[in-house]
KOLSEVEX-24690 format. One record per residue: y, x, z of N, C-alpha, C in turn; residue in one letter. Coordinates in nm, 3 decimals. Layout:
! KOLSEVEX-24690
    n_c2    n_c1    n_c3   ca_c2   ca_c1   ca_c3    c_c2    c_c1    c_c3 res
       Y       X       Z       Y       X       Z       Y       X       Z   a
...
***
This chain:
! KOLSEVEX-24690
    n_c2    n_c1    n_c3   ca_c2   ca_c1   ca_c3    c_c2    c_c1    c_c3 res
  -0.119   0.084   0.000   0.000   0.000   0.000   0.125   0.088   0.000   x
   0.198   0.046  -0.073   0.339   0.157  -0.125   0.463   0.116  -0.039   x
   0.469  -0.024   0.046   0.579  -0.141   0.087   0.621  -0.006   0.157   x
   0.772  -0.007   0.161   0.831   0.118   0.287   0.816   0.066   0.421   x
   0.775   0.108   0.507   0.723   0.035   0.642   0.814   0.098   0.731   x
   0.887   0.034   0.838   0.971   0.112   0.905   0.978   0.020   1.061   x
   0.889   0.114   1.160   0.893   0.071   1.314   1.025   0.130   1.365   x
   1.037   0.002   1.454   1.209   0.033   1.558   1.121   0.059   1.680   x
   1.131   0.137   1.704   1.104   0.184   1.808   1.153   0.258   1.908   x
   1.160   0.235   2.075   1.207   0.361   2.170   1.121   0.263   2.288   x
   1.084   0.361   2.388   0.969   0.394   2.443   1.092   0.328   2.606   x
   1.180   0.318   2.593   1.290   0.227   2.673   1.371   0.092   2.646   x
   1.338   0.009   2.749   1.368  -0.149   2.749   1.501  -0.131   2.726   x
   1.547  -0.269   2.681   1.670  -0.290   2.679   1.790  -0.200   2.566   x
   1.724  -0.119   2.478   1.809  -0.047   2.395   1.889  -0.140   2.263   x
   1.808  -0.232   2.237   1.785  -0.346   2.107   1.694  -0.286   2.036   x
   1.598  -0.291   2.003   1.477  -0.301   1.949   1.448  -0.402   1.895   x
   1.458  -0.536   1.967   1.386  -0.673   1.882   1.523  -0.679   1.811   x
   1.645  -0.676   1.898   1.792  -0.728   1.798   1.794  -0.678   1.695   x
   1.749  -0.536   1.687   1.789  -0.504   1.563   1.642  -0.547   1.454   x
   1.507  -0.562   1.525   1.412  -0.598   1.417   1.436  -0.713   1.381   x
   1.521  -0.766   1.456   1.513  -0.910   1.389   1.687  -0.922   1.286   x
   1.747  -0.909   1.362   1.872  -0.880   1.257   1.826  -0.799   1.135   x
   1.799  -0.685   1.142   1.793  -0.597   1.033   1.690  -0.651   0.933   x
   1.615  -0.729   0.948   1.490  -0.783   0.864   1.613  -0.923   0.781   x
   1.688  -0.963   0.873   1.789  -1.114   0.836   1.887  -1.089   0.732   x
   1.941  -0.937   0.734   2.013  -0.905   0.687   1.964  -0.809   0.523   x
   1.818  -0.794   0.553   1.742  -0.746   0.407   1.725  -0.817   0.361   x
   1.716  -0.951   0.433   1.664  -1.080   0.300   1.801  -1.135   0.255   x
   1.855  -1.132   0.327   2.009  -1.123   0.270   2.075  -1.074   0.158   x
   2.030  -0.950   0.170   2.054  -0.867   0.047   1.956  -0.897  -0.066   x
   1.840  -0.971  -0.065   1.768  -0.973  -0.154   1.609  -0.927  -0.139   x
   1.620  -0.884  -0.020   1.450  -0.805  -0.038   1.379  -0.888   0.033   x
   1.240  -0.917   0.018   1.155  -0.936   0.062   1.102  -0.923   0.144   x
   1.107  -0.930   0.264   1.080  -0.867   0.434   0.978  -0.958   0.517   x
   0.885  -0.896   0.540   0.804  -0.891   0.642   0.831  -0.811   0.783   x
   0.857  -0.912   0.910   0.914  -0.846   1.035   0.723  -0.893   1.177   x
   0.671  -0.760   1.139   0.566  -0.768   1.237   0.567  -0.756   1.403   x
   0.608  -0.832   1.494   0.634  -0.897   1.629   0.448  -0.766   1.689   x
   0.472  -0.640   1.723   0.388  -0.579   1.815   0.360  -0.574   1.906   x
   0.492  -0.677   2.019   0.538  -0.666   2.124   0.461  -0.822   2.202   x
   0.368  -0.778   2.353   0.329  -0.870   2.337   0.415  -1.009   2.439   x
   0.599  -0.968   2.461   0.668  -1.052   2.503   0.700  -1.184   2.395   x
   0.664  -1.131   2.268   0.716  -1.176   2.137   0.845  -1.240   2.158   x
   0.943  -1.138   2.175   1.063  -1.198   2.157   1.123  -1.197   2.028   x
   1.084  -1.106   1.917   1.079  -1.102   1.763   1.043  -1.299   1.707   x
   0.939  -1.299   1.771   0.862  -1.389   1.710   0.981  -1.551   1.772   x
   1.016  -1.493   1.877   1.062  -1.644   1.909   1.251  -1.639   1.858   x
   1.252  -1.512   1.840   1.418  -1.453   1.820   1.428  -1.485   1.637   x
   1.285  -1.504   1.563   1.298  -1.571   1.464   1.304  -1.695   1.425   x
   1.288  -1.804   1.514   1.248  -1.909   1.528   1.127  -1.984   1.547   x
   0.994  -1.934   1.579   0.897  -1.972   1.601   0.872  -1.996   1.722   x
   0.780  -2.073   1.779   0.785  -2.108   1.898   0.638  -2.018   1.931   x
   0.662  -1.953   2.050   0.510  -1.807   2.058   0.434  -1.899   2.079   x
   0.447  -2.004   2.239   0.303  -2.042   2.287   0.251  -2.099   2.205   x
   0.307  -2.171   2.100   0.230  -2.260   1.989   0.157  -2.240   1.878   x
   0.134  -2.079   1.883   0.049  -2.002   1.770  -0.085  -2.033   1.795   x
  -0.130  -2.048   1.687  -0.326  -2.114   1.649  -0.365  -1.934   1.574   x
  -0.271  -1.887   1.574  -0.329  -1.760   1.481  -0.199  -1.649   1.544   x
  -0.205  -1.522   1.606  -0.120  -1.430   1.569  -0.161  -1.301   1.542   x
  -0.066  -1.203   1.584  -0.109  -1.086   1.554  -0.256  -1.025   1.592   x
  -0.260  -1.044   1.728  -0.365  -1.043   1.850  -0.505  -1.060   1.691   x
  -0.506  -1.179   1.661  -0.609  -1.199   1.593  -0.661  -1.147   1.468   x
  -0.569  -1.060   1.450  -0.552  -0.982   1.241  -0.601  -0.838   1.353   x
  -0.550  -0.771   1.447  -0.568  -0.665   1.527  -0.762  -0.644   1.595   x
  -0.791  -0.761   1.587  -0.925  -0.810   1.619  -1.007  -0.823   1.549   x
  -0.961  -0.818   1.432  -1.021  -0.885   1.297  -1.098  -0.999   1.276   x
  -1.002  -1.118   1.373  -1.080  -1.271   1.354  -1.038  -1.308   1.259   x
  -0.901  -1.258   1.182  -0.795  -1.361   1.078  -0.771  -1.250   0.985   x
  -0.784  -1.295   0.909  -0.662  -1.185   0.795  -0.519  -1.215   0.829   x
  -0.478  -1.095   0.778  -0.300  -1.082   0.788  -0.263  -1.192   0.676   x
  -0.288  -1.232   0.598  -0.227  -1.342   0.522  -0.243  -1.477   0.612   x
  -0.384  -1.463   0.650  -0.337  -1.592   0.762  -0.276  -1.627   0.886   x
  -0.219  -1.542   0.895  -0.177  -1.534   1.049  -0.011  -1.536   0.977   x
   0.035  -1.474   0.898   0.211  -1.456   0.889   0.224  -1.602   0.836   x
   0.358  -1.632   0.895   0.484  -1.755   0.891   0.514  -1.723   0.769   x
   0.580  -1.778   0.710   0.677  -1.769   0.571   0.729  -1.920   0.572   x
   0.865  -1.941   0.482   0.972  -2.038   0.486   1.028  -2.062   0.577   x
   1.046  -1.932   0.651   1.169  -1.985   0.795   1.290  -1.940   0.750   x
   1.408  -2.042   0.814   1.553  -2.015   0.783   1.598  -1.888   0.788   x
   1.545  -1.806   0.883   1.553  -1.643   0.893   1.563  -1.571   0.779   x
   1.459  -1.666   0.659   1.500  -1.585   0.571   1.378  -1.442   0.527   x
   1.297  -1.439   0.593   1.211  -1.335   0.613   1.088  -1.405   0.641   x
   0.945  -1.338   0.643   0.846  -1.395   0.694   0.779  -1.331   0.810   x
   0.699  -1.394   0.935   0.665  -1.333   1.001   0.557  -1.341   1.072   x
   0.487  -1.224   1.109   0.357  -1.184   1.179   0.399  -1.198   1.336   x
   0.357  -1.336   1.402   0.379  -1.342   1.505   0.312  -1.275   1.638   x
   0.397  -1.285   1.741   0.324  -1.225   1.891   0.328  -1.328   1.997   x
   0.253  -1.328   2.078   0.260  -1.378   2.198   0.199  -1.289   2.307   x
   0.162  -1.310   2.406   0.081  -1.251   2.531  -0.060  -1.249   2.480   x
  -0.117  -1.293   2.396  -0.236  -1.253   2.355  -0.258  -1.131   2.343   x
  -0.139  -1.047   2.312  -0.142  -0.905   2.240  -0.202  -0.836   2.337   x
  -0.199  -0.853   2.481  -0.232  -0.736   2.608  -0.366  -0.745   2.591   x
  -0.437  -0.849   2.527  -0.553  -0.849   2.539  -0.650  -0.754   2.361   x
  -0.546  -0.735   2.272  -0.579  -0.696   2.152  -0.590  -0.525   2.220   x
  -0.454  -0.519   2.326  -0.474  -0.338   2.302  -0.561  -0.306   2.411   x
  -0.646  -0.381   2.497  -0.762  -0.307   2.578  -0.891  -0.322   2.486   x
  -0.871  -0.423   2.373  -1.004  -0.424   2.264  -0.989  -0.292   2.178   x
  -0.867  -0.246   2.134  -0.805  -0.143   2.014  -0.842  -0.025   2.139   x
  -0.812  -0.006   2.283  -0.907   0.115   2.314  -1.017   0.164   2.327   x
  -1.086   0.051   2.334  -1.253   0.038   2.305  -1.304   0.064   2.188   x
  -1.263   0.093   2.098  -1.275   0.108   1.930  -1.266   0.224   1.885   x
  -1.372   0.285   1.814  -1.316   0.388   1.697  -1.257   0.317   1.613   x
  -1.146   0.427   1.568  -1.026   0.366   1.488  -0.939   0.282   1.550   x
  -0.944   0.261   1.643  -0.825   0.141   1.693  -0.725   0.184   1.663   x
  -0.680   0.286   1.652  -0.532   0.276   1.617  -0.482   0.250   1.454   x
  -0.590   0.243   1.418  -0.524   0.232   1.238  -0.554   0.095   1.249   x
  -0.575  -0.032   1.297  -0.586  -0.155   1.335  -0.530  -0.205   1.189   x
  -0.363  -0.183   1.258  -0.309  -0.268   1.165  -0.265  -0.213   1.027   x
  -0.261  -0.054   1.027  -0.257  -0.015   0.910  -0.384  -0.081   0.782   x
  -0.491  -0.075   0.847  -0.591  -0.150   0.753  -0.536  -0.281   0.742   x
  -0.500  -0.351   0.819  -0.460  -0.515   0.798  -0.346  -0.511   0.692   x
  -0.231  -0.404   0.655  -0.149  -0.396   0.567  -0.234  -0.396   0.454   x
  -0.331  -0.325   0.433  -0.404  -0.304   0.303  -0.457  -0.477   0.206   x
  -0.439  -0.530   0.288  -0.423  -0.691   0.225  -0.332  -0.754   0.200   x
  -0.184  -0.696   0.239  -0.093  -0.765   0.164  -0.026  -0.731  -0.010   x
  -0.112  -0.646  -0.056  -0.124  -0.620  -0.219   0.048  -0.594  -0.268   x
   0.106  -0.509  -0.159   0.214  -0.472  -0.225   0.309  -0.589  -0.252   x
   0.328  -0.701  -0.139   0.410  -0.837  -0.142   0.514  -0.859  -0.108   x
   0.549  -0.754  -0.030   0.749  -0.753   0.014   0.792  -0.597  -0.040   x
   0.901  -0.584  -0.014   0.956  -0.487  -0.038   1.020  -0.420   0.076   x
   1.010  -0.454   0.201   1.000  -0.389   0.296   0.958  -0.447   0.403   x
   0.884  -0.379   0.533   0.817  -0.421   0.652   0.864  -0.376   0.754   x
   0.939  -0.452   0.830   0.982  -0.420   0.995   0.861  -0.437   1.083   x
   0.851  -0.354   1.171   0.794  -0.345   1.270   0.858  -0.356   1.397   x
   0.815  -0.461   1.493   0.886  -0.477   1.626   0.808  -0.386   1.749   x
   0.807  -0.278   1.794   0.742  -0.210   1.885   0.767  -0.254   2.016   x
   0.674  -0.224   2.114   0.692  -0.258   2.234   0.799  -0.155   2.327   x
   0.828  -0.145   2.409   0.869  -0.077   2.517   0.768   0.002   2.589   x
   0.696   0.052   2.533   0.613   0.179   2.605   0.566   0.246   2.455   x
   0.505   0.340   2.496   0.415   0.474   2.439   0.248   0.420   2.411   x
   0.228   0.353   2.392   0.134   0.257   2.441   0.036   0.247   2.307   x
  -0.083   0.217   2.276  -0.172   0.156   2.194  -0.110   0.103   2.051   x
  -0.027  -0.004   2.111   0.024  -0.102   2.013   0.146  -0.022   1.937   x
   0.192   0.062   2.041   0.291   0.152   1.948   0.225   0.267   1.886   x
   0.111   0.333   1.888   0.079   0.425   1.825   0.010   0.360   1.669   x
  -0.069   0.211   1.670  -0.072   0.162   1.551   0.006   0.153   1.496   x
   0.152   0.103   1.560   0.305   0.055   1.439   0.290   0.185   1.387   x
   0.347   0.312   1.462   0.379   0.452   1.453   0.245   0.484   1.294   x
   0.119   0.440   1.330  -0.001   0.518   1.275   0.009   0.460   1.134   x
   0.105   0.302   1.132   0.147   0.199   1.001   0.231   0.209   0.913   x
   0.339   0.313   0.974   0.465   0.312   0.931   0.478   0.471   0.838   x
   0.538   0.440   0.809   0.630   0.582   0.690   0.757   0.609   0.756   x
   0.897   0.529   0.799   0.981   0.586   0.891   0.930   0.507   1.015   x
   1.080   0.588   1.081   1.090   0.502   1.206   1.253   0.510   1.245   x
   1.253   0.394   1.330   1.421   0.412   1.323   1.438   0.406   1.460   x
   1.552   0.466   1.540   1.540   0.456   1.643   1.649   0.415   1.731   x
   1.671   0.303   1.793   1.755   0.244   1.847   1.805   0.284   1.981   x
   1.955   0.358   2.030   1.957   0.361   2.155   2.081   0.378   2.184   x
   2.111   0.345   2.278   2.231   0.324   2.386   2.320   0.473   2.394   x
   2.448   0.503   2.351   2.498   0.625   2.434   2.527   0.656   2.557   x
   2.407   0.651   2.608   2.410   0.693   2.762   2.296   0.833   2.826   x
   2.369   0.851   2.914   2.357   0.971   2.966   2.163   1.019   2.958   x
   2.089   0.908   3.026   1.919   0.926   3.020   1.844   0.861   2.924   x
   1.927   0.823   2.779   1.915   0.812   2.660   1.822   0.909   2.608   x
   1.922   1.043   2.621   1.899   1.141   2.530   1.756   1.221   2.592   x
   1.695   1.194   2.743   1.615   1.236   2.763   1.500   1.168   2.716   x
   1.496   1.026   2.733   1.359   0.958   2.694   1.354   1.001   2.534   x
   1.457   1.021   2.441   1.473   1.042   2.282   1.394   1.180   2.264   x
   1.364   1.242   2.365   1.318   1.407   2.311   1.183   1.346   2.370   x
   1.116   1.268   2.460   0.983   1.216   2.445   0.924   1.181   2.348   x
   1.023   1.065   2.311   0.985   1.010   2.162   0.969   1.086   2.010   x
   1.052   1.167   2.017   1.034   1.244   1.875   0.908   1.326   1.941   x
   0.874   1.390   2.062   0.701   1.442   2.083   0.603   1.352   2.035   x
   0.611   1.244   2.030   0.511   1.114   2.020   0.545   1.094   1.881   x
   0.628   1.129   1.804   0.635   1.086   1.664   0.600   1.212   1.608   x
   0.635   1.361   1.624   0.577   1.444   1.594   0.434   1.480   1.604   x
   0.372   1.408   1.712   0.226   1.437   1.727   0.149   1.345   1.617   x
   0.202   1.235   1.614   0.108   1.105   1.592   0.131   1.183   1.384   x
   0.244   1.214   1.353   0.280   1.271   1.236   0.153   1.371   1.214   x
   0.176   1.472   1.268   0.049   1.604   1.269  -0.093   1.483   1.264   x
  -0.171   1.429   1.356  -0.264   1.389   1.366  -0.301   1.277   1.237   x
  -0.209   1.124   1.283  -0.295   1.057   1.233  -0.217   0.966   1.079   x
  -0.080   0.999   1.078   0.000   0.983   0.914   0.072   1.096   0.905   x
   0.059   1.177   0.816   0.117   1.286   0.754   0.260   1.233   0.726   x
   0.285   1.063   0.693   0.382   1.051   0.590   0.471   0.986   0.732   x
   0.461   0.994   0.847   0.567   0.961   0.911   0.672   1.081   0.910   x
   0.829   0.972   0.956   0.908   1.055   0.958   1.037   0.953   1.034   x
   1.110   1.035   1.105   1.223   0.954   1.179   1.366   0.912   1.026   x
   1.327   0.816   1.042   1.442   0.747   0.923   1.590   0.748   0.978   x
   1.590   0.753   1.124   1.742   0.743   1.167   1.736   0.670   1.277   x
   1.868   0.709   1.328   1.866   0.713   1.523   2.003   0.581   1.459   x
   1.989   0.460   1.563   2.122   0.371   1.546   2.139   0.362   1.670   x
   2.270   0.387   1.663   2.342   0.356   1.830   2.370   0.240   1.859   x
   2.324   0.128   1.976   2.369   0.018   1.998   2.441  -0.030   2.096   x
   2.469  -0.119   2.093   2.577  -0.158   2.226   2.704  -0.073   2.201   x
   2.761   0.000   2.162   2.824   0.071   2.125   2.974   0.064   2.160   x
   3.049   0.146   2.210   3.189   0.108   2.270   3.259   0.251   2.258   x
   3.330   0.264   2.158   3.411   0.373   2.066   3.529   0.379   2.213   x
   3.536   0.350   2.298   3.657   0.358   2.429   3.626   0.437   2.523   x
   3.434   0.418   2.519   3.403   0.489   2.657   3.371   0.644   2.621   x
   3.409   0.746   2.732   3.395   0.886   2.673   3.287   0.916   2.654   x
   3.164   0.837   2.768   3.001   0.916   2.816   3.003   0.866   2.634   x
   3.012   0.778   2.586   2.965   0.759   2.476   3.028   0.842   2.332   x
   3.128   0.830   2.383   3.176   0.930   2.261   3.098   1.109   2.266   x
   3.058   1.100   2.395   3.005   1.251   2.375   2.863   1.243   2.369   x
   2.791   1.146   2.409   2.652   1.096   2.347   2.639   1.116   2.189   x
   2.735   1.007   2.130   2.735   1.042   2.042   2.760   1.176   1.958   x
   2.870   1.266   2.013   2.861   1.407   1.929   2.750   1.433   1.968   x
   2.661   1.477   2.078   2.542   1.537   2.079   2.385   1.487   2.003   x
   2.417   1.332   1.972   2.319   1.260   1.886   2.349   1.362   1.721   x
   2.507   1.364   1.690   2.488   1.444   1.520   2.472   1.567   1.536   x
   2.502   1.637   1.633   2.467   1.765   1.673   2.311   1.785   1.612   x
   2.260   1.728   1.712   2.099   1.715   1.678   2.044   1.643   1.594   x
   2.088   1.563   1.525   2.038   1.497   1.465   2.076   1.505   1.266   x
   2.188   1.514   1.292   2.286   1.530   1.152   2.318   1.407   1.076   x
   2.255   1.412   0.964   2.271   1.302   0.873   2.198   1.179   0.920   x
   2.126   1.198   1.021   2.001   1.101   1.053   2.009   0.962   1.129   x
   2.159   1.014   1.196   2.242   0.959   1.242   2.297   0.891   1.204   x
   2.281   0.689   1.161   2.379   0.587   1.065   2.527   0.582   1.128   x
   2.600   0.605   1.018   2.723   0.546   1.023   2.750   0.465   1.075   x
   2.688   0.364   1.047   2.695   0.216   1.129   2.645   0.176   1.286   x
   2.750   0.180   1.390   2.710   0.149   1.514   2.680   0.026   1.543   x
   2.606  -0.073   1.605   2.615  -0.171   1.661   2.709  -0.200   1.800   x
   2.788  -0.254   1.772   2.897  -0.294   1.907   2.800  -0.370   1.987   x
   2.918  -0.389   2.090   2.835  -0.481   2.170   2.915  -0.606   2.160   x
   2.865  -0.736   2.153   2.889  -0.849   2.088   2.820  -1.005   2.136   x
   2.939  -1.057   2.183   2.872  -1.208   2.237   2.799  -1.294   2.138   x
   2.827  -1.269   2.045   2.742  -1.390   1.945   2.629  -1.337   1.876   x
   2.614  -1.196   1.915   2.403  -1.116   1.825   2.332  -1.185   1.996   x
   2.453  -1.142   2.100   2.392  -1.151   2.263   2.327  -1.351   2.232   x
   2.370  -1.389   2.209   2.367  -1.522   2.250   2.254  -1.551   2.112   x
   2.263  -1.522   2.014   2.196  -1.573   1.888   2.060  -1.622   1.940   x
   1.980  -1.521   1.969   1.790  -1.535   2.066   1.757  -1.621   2.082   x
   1.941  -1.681   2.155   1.836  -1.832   2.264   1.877  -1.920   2.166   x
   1.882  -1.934   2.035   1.928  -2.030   1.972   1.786  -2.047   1.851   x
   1.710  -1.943   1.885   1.619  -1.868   1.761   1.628  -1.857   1.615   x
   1.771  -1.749   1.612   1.785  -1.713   1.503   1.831  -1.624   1.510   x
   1.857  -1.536   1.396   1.957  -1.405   1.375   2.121  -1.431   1.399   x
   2.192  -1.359   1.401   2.287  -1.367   1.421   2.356  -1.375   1.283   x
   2.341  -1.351   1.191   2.360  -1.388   1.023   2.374  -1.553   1.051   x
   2.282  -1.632   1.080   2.272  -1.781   1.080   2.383  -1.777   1.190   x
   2.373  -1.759   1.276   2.446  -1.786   1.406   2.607  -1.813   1.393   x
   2.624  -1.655   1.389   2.766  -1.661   1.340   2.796  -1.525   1.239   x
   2.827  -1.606   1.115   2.808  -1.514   0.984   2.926  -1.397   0.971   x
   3.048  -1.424   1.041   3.155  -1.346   1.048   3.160  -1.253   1.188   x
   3.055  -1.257   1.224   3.107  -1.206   1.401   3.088  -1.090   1.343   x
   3.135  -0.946   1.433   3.114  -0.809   1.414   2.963  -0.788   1.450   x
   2.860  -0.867   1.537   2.729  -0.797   1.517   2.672  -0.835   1.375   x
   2.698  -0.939   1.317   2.614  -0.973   1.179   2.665  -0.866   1.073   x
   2.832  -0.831   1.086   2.894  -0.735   0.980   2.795  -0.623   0.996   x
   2.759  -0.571   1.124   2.742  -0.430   1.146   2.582  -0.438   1.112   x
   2.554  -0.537   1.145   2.378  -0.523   1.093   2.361  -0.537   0.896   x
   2.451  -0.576   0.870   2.466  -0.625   0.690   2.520  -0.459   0.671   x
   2.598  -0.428   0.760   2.614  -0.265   0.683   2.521  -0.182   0.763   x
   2.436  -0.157   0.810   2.341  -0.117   0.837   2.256  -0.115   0.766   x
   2.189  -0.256   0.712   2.108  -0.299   0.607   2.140  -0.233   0.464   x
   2.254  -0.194   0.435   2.337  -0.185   0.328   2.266  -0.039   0.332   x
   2.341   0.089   0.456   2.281   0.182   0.463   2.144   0.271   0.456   x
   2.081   0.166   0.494   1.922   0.151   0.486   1.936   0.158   0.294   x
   1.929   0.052   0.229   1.873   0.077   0.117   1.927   0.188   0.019   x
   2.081   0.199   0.090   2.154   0.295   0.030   2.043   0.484   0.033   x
   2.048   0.490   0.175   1.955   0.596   0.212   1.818   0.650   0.172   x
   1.750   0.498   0.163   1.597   0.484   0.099   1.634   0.541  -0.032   x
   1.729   0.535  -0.091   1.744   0.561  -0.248   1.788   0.694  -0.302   x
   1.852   0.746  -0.171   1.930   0.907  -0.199   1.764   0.937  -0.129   x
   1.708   0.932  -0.041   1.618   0.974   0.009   1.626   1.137   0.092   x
   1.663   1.190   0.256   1.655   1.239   0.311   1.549   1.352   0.307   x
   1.559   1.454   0.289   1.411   1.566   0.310   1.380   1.530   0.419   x
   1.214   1.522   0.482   1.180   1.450   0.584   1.186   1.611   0.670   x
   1.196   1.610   0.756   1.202   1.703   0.885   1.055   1.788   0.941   x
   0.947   1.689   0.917   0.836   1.758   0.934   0.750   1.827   0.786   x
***
């Protein structure tokens, strides 16, 4: 399968991870592409932050990870979102003590991609908040990864964990991973810790680093409980602008294409 696959991932709560898998997937179909946004997480706040209701799944991820369902039967399609999606619920805690019991568990869902015959044109991945099973499949699924985080001070320490865990899983079990780019969220151009977060993010990072910050913003904050993106929500607010130029950057980038680092 050729689809560019790209997990949001950081190994710390609360950075935006689902905001941006779910915005950034709202804002590709926006532009035109074809998006598949896979909910790994087994809070499924992806899944309900798209509009689906979790407890009411007859089929989710849990079950394509198990191999009771195929991945065609388990993903949503025709939601207002705009995108289609591979839902989660709490079933999932029970997929990753089956996926450690397994040879191969971690290529789970990479095999389950191998049935969608090349059908979107790009695949978000929603990762959990740990280092965990379910994140080493996204990680073992994906080609980039993007990485969402806060300019704050114990940011930058959990971020040098994570590139160990993306560098290993790279060496071992996909050659073709690679960090697609660090996005800063919550973002507040006033405060200093952040302005110097940020120089030390391009320091280290360089180009890898999007242009595009995510502010911090009452109407992406509020969108969730409404279950939708913030595109539907409110189409002019500064989080929908900043995720549409984000999105923008993304395909812009995919196209100049970055020398990968490893």
């Amino acid at each position: 399968m050729l689809t560019p696959t790209y997990a949001i991932a950081n190994q710390k709560g609360g950075v935006g991870k689902t905001t941006t898998s779910v915005n950034l997937s709202a804002s590709l179909a926006h532009l035109g592409k074809r998006v598949l946004l896979v909910d790994m997480d087994p809070q499924g706040n992806a899944t309900t932050g798209s509009g689906v209701e979790k407890n009411e799944l007859s089929i989710s991820v849990c079950d394509v990870l198990t191999g009771e369902r195929t991945i065609k039967e388990a993903i949503i399609s025709g939601l207002p979102a705009g995108y289609d999606v591979l839902p989660a619920n709490g079933d999932l805690t029970a997929a990753e003590v089956y996926l450690l019991n397994r040879n191969g568990g971690e290529k789970k869902l990479k095999e389950a991609f191998n049935g969608l015959d090349d059908h979107y044109d790009v695949i978000i991945i929603d990762c959990p908040p740990a280092l965990n099973m379910l994140t080493v499949n996204s990680l073992a699924a994906s080609d980039n990864v993007i990485i969402p985080m806060q300019c704050e001070y114990y940011a930058l320490e959990g971020l040098s964990a994570l590139v160990g865990t993306i560098s290993e899983i790279a060496n071992t079990l996909n050659r073709k991973l690679r960090i697609e780019g660090i996005l800063r969220t919550m973002y507040d151009p006033r405060n200093t810790l952040t302005n110097e977060v940020s120089n030390q993010l391009h320091e280290h990072f360089g180009k890898r680093v999007y242009q595009t910050a995510i502010p911090r913003n009452v109407r992406l904050a509020e969108a969730p409980s409404f279950g939708k993106p913030v595109l539907l929500h409110d189409r002019y607010s500064k989080g929908a602008t900043a995720y549409l130029g984000m999105a923008e950057e993304l395909i812009r980038r995919t196209n100049e294409r970055i020398p990968s680092p490893h």
